[in-house]
C-alpha positions in Angstrom: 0.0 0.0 0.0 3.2 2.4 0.9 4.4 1.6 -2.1 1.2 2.6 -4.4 1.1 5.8 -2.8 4.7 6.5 -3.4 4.4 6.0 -6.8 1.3 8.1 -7.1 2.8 11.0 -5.1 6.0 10.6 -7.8 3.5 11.0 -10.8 1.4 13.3 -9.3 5.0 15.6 -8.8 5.8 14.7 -12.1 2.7 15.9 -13.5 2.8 19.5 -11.5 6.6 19.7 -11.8 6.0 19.6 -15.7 3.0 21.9 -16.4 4.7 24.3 -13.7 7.8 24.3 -16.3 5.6 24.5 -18.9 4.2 27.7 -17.7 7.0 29.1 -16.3 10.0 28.6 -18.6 9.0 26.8 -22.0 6.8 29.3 -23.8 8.3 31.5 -26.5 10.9 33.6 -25.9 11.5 32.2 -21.8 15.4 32.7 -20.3 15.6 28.6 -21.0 14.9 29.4 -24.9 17.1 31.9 -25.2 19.9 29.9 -23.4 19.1 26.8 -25.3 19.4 29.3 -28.9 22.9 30.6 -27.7 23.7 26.6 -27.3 22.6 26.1 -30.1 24.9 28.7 -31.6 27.7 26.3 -30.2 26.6 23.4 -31.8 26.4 21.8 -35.5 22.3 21.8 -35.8 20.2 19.1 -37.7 18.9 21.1 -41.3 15.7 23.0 -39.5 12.8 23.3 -41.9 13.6 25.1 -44.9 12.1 28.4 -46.5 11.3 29.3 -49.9 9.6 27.3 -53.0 12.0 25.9 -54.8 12.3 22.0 -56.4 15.3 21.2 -54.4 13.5 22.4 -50.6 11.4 19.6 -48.9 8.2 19.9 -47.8 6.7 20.5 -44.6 5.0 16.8 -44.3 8.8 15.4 -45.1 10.7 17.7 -42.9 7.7 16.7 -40.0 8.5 13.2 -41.4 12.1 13.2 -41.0 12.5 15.3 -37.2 10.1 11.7 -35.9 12.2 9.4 -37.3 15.3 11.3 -36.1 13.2 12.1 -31.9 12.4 8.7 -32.0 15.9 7.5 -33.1 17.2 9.9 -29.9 15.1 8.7 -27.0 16.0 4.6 -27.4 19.4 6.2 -28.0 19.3 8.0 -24.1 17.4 4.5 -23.1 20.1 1.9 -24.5 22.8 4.1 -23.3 21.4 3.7 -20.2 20.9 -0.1 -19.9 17.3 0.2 -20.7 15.2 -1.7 -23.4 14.2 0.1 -26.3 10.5 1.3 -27.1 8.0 0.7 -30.1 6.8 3.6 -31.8 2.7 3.3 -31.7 1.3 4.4 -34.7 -1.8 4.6 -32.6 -0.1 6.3 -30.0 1.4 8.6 -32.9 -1.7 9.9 -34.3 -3.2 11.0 -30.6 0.6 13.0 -30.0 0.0 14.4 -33.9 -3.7 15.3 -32.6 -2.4 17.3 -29.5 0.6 18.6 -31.5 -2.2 20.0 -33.8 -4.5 21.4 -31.6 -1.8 22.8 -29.0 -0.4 24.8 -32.4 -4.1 25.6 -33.6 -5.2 27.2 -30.3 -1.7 28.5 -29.3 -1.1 26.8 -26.4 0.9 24.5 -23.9 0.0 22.4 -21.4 -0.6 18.7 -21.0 -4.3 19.2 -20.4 -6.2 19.7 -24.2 -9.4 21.7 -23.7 -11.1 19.3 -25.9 -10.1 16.2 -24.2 -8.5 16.3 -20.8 -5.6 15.1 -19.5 -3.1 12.7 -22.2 -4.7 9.2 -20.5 -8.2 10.8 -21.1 -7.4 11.8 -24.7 -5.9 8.4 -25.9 -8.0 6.1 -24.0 -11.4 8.2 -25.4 -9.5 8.1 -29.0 -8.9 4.0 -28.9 -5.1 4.7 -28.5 -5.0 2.4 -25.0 -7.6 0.3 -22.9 -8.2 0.7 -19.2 -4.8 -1.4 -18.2 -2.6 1.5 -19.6 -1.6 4.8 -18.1 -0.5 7.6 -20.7 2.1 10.3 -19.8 3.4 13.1 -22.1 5.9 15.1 -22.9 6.0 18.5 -25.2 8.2 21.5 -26.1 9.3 23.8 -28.7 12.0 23.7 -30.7 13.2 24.1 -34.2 14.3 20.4 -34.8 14.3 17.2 -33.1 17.7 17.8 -32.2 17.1 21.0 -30.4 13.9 19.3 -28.6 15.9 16.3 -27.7 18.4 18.5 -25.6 15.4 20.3 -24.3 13.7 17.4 -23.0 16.2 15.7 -21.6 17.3 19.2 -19.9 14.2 19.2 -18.0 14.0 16.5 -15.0 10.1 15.9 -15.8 10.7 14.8 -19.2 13.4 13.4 -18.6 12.1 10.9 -16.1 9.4 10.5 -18.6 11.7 9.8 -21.3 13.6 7.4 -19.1 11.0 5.7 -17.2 12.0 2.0 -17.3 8.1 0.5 -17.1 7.1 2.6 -20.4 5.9 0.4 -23.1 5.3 2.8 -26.0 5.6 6.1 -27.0 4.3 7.9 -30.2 5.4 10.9 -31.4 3.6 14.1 -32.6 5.2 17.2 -34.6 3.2 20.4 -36.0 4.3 23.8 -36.4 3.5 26.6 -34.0 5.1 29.6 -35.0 7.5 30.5 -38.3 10.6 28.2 -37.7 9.5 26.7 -34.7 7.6 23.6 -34.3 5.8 21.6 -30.9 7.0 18.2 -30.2 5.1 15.5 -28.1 5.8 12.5 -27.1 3.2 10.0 -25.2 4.2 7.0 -23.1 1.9 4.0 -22.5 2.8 2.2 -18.9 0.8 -0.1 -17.4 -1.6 0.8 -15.6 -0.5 -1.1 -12.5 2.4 0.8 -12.0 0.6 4.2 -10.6 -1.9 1.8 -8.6 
């Protein structure tokens, strides 16, 4: 019984720990974005999505394409590194994270609770992403690539833990644009349901 209520207090600090960040430093423009820009700077960058018309440019469903492989490709990275097992990428799971993605860029906001659907659980379970045995958790921030929201995530302890949890069984990934240039990444995580019980 101690140990259910452990676990539940974790998630539940999880949860707050994230939206707070969410409000706090991961909007447009916050101190964490500009530090994560000069970074950047630093750094060889993945090609962010390109401007202009012509033939040779791809388009935004490749570019969107291309940044989930490569997110995908990052996270079992950070897991094998790390001794962990690798995940599945839900294509189920995918099209709830595109959904939110979606609607988070359409109505210009952040936060793990959709005003349409509820918290991430609520949203995949009422979509027929996951049954009543599974517990959905997410992740989201913006960032001009999947390289840049890699960093990011694993740069905030939340997401990280998220990211890294060792019971998650799936995760699907979700990309749309939210400003010129800069785009909202989500990942969702399945666990079973067992392990917040």
């Amino acid at each position: 019984m101690a140990r259910k209520v452990c676990l539940l207090i974790f998630f539940l600090f999880i949860a707050v720990h994230s939206l707070f960040f969410t409000s706090c430093g991961n909007m447009i423009g916050s101190p964490s974005e500009h530090s994560a820009q000069e970074k950047n700077g630093r750094e060889h960058e993945e090609a962010s999505f390109p401007e202009g018309d012509s033939e040779d440019k791809e388009s935004s469903e490749e570019f969107i394409s291309r940044e989930k492989e490569q997110l995908f490709a990052l996270l079992n990275t950070a897991r094998l590194e790390r001794g962990l097992r690798s995940l599945e990428l839900s294509e189920e799971l995918s099209s709830v994270a595109q959904l939110k993605a979606e609607e988070m860029a359409s109505l210009q906001y952040i936060s793990n609770i959709s005003p349409n659907y509820g918290l991430p659980y609520q949203m995949a379970f009422e979509l027929g992403a996951v049954g009543d045995e599974e517990w959905v958790i997410e992740n989201r921030v913006l960032a001009k690539n999947a390289a840049e929201a890699h960093r990011e995530l694993m740069d905030i302890f939340a997401s990280r833990t998220n990211m890294l949890y060792y019971l998650n069984m799936e995760v699907g990934i979700g990309i749309a644009e939210f400003s010129p240039g800069r785009y909202i990444f989500v990942q969702l995580f399945t666990l079973p349901m067992r392990a917040i019980e």
